[in-house]
C-alpha positions in Angstrom: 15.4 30.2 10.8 13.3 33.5 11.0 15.3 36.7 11.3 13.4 40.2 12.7 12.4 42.9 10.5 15.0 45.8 10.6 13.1 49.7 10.9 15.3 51.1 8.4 13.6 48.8 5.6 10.3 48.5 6.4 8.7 51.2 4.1 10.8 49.4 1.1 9.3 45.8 2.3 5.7 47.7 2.2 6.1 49.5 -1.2 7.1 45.6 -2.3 4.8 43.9 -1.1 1.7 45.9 -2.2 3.3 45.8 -5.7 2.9 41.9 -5.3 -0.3 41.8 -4.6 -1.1 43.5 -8.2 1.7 40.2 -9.9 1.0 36.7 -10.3 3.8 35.0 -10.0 4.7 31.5 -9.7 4.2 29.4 -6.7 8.0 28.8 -6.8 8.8 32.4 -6.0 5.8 33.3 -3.5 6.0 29.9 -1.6 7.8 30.3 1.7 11.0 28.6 2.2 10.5 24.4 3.4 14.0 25.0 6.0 13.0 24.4 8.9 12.0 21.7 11.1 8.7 19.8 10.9 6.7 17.3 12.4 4.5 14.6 10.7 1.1 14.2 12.4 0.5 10.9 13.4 3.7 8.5 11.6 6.3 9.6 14.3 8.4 11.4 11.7 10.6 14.7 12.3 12.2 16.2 9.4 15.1 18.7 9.1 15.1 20.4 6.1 18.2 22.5 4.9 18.1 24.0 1.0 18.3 20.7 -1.4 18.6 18.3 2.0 16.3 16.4 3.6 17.1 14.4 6.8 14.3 12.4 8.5 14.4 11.1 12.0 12.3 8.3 13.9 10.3 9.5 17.0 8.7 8.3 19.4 8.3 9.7 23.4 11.6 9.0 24.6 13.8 7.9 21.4 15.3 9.5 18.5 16.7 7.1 15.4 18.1 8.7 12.2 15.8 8.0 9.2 16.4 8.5 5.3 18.0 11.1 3.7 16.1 12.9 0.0 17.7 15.1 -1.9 15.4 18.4 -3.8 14.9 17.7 -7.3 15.3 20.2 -10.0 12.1 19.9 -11.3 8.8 22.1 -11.9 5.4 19.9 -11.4 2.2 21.9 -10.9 0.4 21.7 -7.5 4.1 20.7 -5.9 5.8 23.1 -3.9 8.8 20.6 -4.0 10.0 17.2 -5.2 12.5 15.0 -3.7 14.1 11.6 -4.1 15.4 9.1 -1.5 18.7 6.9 -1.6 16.6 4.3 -2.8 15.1 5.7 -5.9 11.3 6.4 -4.0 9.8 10.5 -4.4 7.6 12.4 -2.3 6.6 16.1 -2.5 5.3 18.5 -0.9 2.0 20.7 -1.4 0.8 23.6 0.0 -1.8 22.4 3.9 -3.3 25.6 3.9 -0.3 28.0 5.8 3.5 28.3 5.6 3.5 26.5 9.1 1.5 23.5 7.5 2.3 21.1 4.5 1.2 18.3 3.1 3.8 15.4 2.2 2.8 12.5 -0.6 5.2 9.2 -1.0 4.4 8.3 -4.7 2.7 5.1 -4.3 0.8 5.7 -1.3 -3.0 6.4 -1.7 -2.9 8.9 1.0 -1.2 12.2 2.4 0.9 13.3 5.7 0.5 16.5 6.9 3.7 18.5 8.2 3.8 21.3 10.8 6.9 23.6 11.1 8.6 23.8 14.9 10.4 26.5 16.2 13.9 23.8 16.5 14.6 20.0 17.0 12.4 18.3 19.1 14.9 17.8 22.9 14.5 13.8 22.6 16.6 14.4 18.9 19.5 16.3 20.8 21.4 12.9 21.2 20.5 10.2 19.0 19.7 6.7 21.0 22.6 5.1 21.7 23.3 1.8 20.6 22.9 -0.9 23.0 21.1 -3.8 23.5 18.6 -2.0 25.8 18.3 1.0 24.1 17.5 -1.0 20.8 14.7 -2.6 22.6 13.6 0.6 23.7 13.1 1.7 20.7 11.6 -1.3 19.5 8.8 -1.2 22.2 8.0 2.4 22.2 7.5 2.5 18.3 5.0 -0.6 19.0 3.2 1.1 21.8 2.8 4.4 20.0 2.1 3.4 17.1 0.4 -0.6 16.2 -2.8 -0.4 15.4 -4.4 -3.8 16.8 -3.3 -4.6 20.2 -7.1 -4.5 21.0 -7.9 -6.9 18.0 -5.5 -9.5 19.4 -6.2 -9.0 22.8 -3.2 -8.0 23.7 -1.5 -6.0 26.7 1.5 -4.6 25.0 2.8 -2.6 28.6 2.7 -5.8 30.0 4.3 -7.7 27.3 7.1 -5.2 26.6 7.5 -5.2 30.7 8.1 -9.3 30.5 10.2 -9.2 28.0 12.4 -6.1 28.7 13.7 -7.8 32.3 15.8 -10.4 29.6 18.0 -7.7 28.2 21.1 -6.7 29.8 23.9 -4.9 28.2 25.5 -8.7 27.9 22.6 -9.9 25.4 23.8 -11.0 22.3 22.9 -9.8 18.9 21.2 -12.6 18.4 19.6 -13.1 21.3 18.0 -9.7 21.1 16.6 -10.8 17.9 15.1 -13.9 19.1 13.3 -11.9 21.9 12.0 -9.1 19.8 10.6 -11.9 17.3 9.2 -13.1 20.4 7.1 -10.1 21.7 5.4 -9.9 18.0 5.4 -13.0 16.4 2.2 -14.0 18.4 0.3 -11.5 16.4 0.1 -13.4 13.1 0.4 -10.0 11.1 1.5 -10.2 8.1 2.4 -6.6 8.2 4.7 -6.7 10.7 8.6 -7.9 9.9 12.3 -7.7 11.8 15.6 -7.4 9.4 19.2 -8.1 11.4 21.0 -7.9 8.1 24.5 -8.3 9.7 22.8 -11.7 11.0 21.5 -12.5 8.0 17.9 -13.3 9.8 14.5 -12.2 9.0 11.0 -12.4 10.3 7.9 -12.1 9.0 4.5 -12.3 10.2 1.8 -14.4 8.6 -2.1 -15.0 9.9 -1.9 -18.6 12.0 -3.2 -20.8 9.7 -2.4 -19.6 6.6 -0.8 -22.4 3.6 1.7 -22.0 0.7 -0.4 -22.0 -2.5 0.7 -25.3 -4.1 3.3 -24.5 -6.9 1.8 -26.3 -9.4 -1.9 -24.9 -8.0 -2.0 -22.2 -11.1 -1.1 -24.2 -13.5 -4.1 -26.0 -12.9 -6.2 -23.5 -13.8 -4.3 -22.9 -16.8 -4.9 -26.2 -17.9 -8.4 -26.9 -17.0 -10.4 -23.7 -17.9 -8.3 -21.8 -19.9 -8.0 -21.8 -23.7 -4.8 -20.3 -24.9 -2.1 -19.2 -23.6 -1.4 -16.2 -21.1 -0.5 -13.0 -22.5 1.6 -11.5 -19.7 2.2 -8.0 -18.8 4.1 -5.5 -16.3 7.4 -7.8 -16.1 4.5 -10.9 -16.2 2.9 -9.2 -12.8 -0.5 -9.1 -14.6 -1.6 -12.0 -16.9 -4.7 -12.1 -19.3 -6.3 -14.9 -21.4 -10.0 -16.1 -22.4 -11.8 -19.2 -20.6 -14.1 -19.4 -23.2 -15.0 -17.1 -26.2 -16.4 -13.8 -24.7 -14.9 -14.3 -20.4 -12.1 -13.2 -20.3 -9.4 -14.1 -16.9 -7.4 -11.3 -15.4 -5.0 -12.8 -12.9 -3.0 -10.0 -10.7 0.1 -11.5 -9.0 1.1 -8.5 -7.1 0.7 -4.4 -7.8 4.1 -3.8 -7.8 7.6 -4.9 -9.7 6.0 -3.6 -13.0 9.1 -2.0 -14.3 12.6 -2.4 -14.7 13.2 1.2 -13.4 11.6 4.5 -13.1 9.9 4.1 -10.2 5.8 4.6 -9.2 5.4 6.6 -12.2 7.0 3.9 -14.8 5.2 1.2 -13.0 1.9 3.0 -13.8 2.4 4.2 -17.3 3.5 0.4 -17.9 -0.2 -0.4 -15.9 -2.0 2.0 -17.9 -0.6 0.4 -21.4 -1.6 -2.8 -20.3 -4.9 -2.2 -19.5 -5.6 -0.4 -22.4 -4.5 -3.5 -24.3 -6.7 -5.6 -22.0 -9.7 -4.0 -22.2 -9.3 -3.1 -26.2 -10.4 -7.0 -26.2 -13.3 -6.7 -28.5 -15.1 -10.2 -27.6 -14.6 -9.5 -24.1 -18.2 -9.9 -22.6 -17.7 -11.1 -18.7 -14.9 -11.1 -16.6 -13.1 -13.2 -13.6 -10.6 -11.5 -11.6 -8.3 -13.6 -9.8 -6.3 -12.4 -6.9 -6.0 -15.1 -4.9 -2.0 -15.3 -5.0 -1.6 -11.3 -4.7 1.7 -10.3 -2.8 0.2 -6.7 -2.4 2.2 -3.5 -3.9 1.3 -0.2 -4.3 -2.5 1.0 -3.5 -2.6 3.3 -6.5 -1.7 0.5 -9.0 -5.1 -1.6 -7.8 -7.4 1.5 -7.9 -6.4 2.7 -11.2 -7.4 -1.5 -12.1 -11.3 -0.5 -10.6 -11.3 3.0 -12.2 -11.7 0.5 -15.7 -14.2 -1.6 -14.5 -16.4 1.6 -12.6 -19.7 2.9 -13.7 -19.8 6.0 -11.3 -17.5 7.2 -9.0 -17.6 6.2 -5.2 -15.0 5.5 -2.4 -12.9 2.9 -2.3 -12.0 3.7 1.6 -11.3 6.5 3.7 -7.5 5.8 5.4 -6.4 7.1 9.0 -3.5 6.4 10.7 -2.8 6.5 14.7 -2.2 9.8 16.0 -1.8 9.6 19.4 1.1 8.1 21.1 -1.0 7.0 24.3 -5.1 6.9 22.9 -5.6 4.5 20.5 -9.2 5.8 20.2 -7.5 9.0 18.3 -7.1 9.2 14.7 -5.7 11.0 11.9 -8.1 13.1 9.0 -9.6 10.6 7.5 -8.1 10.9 3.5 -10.5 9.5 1.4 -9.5 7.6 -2.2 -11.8 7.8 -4.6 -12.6 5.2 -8.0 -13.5 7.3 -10.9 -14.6 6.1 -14.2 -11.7 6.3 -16.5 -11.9 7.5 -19.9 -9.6 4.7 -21.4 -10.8 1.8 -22.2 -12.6 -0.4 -19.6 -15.4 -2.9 -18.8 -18.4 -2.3 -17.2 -20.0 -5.7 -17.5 -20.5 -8.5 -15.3 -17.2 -9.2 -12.7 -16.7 -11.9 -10.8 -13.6 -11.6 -8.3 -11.2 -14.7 -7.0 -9.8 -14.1 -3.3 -8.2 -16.4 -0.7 -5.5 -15.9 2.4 -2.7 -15.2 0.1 -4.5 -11.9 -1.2 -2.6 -9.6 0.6 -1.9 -6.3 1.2 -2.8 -3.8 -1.7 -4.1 -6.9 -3.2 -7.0 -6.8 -0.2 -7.1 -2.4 -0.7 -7.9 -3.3 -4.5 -10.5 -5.7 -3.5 -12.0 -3.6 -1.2 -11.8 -0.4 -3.8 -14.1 -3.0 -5.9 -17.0 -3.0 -3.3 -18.1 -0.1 -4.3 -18.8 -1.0 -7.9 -22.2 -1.0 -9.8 -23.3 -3.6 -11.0 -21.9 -5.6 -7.9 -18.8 -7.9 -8.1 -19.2 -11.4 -6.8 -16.0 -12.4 -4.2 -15.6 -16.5 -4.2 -13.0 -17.7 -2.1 -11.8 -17.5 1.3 -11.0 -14.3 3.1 -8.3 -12.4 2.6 -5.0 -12.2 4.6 -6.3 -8.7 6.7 -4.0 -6.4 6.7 -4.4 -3.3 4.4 -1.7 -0.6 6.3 1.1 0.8 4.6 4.2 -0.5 6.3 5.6 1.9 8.8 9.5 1.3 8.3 11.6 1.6 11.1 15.1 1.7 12.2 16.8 -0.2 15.4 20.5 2.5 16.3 22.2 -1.1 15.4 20.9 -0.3 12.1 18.1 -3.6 11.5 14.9 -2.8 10.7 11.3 -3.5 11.4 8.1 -2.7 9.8 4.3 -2.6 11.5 1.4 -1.2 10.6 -0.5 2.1 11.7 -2.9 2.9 9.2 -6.8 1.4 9.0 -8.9 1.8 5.7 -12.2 2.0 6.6 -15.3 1.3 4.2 -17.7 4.3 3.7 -20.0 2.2 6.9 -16.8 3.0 8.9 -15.7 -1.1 8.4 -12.3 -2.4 8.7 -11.0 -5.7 7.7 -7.9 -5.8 9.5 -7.2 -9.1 11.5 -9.9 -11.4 9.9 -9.8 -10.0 6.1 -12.4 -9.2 3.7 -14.8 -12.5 3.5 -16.1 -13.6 0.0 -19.8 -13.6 -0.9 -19.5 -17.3 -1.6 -17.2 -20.0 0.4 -14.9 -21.7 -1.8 -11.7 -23.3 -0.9 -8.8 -22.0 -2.6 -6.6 -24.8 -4.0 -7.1 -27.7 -1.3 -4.9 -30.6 -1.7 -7.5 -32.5 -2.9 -8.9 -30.6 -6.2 -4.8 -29.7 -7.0 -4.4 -33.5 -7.5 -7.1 -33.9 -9.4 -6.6 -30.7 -11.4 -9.5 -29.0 -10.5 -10.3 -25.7 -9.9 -13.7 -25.1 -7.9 -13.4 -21.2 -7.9 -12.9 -20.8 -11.3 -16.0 -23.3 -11.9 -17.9 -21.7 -9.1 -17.2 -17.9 -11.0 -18.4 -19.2 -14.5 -21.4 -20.6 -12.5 -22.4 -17.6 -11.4 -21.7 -15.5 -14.6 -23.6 -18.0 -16.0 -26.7 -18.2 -13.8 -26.4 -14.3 -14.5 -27.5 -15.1 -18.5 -24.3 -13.7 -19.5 -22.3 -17.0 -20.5 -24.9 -19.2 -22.8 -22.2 -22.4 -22.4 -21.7 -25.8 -20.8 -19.1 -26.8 -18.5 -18.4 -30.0 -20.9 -19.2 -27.9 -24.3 -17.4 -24.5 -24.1 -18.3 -22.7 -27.2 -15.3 -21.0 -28.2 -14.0 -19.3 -31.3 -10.1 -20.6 -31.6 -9.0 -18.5 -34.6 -10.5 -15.2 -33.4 -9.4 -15.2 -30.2 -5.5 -16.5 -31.5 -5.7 -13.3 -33.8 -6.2 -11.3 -30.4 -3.3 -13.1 -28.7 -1.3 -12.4 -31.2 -1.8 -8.3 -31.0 -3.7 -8.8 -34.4 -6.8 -6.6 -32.5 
């Protein structure tokens, strides 16, 4: 709240503040005060802000939902005008957007920003919180969809028209799960894997997947374990990232998701425990090619995949540049773009000749990772089938019965201004992933098809039936010997 200036002390507030301007003093004490109110641009997020307490609430034109609650952390980390920490364990700060009326807010774990502005008060559609009622929760429901979905073009889809059809079958009789089964029904046409519905007092969940897409065969890895690998799997990151040899000098990096790395500790752990792995990885001294295979990726946190392609870069470029709807009514309007970069680390790496595995079950940040490799000189080879395509962080949302449902509102763009949502990032070379067929015969045509090319490439001087391959050295490796 802003008070006025009283007469009798504003010669003392002058002689003060042109004393300041001769101290530097820490951001801490300078920075304006965060209470207030503030709205997110684009994301449909007010937050009230009181001393340590954060309380967020879930907008859109004619609904107001309570969100999460963060308390302030006692802590001191440059560039941050504030840290805080959800219920849940999850932390986002706040920096500095250029005015005391203007932040910027960062979830650890996302690759991009939301800016903040400060209101005078409470926004009037947060003056009474949505009731909860069967028509009320599918009001809410619909008008997050229609504000904030980013591909109702992409499917073709009429979403006034569908929420109108649909909204005539609610009454203040419907039943819990009733409701459910028509709110599965307006969205499950979309085939988005990004998009979910959670009635935990029902016990019933929903979540989207591309029409089409199969189960990766349980045995399907193990195939490739058997038939090109030599050695067993060294496994990392609470067994998240895997790494063995397929012959004496390629080495096979197999990413199940980018996320679940540790125990505890949060984005920060999960990375330090990421970092230590790929230093061990890439301290492999006979390592000489490379497959990457993320064709069973469950996705995770963007960060995790692009600190994987800062290893394997030889100059820095952009991965993608990421917007998010802004507009509750024109879909043509956009966020700033926030663009996330792959640098060349300084720990160790590889910067020779990649080959990367994809298929329908790379998903999520596991598509964000492949497309923060497209970038990379020289070029990495996709075989496979495309990805699932949808790169989006979840937008999290809250029904007043207290479920929850999740779609996506963000697009990552290519530095051409291409997006892959809907059909997914295509490989350079066709390859089914794991059909029936080559699992029964335990064969692995991507794997084959990826030494082919590293091969043809005069990097791998071997023979599908004679792989030349140093057992002793490379068990000394495995072992932690190197």
């Amino acid at each position: 709240m802003h008070y006025p200036l009283k007469e009798t002390n504003l010669a003392w507030i002058i002689h003060i503040s042109a004393l300041a301007s001769f101290l530097v003093l820490p951001n801490t004490l300078v920075s304006q005060s965060l209470d207030g109110v503030w709205r997110s641009e684009g994301y449909g997020e007010v937050f009230e802000i009181k001393g340590a307490n954060w309380k967020a609430f879930e907008v859109t034109t004619t609904t107001c939902v309570p969100g999460f609650t963060a308390a302030q952390l006692q802590t001191t980390v440059e560039g941050r005008e504030s840290t805080f920490k959800e219920k849940d364990g999850d932390v986002f700060f706040v920096r500095t957007g250029g005015s005391n009326d203007r932040k910027v807010l960062h979830f650890e774990g996302s690759a991009s920003d939301m800016r903040i502005d400060r209101l005078p008060d409470i926004p009037s559609v947060c003056q009474r919180m949505t009731p909860i009622t069967p028509v009320d929760n599918f009001d809410v429901f619909t008008r997050t969809w229609a504000e904030q979905y980013i591909s109702f073009d992409l499917k073709h889809t009429d979403w006034d028209q569908v929420a109108a059809a649909n909204r005539i079958k609610v009454t203040a009789a419907t039943s819990s799960r009733e409701l459910f089964d028509i709110l599965v029904g307006t969205i499950e046409p979309f085939g988005d894997a990004h998009t979910s519905i959670h009635a935990h007092a029902l016990k019933k969940n929903f979540h989207g997947l591309r029409p089409g897409t199969k189960p990766l065969p349980k045995v399907a890895l193990k195939v490739t374990e058997r038939a090109y690998l030599k050695g067993p799997l060294r496994k990392f990151c609470k067994n998240q990232v895997q790494y063995g040899h397929v012959d004496d000098t390629t080495g096979y990096l197999r990413i199940l998701s980018f996320e679940g790395y540790a125990a505890k500790g949060g984005f920060a752990a999960e990375l330090r425990d990421l970092e230590t792995a790929m230093d061990t990885i890439f301290s492999d001294p006979y390592l000489k090619a490379l497959v990457i295979d993320v064709r069973k990726n469950d996705g995770g946190s963007d960060p995790l995949g692009l600190a994987i392609a800062s290893r394997l870069a030889t100059s820095p470029y952009i991965a993608y540049t990421k917007k998010a709807r802004l507009d509750p009514v024109d879909r043509t309007k956009w966020t700033e773009g926030d663009e996330s970069w792959v640098r060349p680390s300084t720990r160790p790496g590889f910067r020779g000749p990649v080959v990367e595995l994809i298929g329908p079950l790379t998903i999520s940040a596991g598509e964000t990772f492949t497309q923060a490799l497209m970038g990379r000189s020289p070029h990495i080879t996709r075989i496979g089938e495309n990805t699932q395509g949808v790169f989006s962080d979840v937008l999290e949302r809250h029904l007043p019965s207290g479920w929850t449902f999740g779609l996506p509102n963000e697009v990552f763009f290519t530095p051409e201004g291409t997006a892959f949502d809907g059909p997914g990032i295509p490989p350079d070379i066709n390859v089914e992933v794991f059909a029936p067929a080559d699992v029964a015969a335990g064969r692995d045509p991507g794997i084959a098809k990826a030494l082919e090319i590293l091969r043809n490439a005069g990097n791998l001087a071997v023979h599908d039936d004679q792989i030349m391959y140093t057992t002793f050295r490379f068990a000394f490796w495995v072992n932690g010997r190197f």
